[in-house]
C-alpha positions, -999 to 999 in steps of 0.1 A, spaced: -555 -234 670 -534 -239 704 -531 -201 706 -569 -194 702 -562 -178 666 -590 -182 644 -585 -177 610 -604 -155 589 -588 -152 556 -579 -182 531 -547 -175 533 -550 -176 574 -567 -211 567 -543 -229 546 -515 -221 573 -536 -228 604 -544 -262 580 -508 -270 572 -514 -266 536 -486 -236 536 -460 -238 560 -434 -214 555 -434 -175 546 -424 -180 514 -450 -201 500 -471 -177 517 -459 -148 500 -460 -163 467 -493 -177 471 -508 -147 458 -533 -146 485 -535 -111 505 -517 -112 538 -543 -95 562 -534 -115 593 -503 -106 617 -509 -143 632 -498 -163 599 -464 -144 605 -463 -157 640 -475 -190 628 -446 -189 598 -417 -172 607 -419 -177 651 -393 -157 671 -395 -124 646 -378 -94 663 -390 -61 663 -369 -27 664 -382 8 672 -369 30 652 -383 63 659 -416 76 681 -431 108 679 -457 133 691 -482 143 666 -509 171 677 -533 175 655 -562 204 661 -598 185 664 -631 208 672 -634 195 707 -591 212 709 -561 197 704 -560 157 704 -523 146 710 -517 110 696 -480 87 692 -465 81 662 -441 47 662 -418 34 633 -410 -1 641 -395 -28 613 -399 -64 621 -375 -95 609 -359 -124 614 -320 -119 604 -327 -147 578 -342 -128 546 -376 -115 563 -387 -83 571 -412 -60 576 -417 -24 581 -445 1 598 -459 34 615 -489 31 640 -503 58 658 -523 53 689 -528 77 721 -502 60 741 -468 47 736 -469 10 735 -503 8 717 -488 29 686 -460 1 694 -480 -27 691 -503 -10 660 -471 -10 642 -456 -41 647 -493 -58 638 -491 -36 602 -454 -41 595 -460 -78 593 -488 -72 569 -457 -58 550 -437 -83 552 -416 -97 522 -386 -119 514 -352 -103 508 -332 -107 480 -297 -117 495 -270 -130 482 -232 -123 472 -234 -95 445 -203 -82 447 -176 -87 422 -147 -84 449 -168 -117 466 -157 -153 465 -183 -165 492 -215 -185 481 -231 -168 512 -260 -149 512 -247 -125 533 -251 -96 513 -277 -79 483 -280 -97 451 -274 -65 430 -277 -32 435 -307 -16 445 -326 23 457 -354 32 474 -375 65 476 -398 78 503 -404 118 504 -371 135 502 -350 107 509 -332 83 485 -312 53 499 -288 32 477 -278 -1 486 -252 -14 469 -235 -52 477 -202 -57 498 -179 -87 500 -181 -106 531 -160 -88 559 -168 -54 552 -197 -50 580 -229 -24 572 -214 9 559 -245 26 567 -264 50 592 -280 35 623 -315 36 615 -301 18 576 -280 -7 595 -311 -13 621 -337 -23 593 -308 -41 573 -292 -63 601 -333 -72 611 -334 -80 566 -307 -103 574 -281 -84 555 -240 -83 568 -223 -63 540 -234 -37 524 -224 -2 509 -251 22 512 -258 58 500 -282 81 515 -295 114 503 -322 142 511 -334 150 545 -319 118 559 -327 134 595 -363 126 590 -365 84 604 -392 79 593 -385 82 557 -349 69 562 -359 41 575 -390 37 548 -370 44 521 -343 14 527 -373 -10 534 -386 1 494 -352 -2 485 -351 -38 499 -386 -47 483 -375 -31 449 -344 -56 444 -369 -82 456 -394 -77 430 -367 -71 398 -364 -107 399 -402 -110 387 -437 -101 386 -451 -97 419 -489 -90 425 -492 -99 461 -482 -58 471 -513 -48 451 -533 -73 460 -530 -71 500 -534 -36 498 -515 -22 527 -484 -2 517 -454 -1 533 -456 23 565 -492 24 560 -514 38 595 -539 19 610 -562 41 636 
């Protein structure tokens, strides 16, 4: 490859081969996604948005080992988007761990125009109504006609605009304080509406969960 990427998965292969050649045949390949390059061969020009960075301190027995923790989601405003914590002892290397893990995570939005106040054929919005869970948080999702704009918390709206969604109604409950969860919580609730349209293996199958730490 021009970039000096040498792949080391099939999946990885087939992309650096031609054989797949957008994220969505990737994703439904089945194969595990265990490369961050065949997102930056497939979907080029992703963006990335910290969400929240921390200070963790955790007791070790040679005294107390202080290490950053990043959230960071990753898309392209078109239907993509991935999301991730990495920890590392400084700032921009739990940065870049995260970034690298949340497009292991990645998966493709179901958008569309769900609401029943919408005449548009766009898919600006969610395709039906969706939640997701992570700790104490639950986040709704709910579609909007075109116009409305993101009725939703910062952190919500960040990971949402990234997914590629315009309009939405959203509903937020628990410690909402916490960003981490906030913002893994509307990431599930995004993957959730994705996979009620079918069976979907691939999550199993990769095994990396959402949000899941690489050290």
């Amino acid at each position: 490859m021009s970039n000096g990427w040498e792949p080391q998965t099939r999946l990885g292969r087939k992309v650096a081969e031609g054989e797949i050649s957008d994220m969505k045949t990737a994703l439904e390949s089945g194969l595990p996604l265990k490369e961050p390059e065949i997102v930056d061969q497939l979907l080029p020009g992703l963006e990335d948005e910290v969400l929240d960075i921390n200070m963790v301190q955790r007791m070790t027995d040679s005294g107390r080992r202080v290490k950053f923790r990043c959230v960071v989601a990753v898309g392209n405003r078109d239907g993509y988007i991935g999301y991730a914590e990495g920890r590392d002892d400084q700032v921009g290397g739990a940065i870049q761990k995260a970034i690298g893990i949340a497009k292991l995570n990645m998966i493709k939005v179901e958008r569309g125009a769900g609401s029943w106040e919408d005449r548009s054929e766009r898919p600006h919005s969610l395709a039906r109504k969706t939640e997701g869970k992570a700790g104490s948080v639950t986040v709704e999702l709910i579609p909007a006609p075109e116009g409305l704009g993101l009725a939703a918390s910062e952190t919500v709206r960040n990971v949402l605009e990234l997914a590629g969604i315009e309009n939405a109604w959203t509903k937020s409950h628990g410690n909402t304080r916490t960003t981490l969860n906030l913002g893994k919580a509307t990431f599930r609730a995004l993957e959730n509406a994705a996979m009620a349209r079918g069976p979907r293996a691939l999550r199993a199958e990769s095994g990396v969960e959402p949000g899941e730490v690489s050290e």
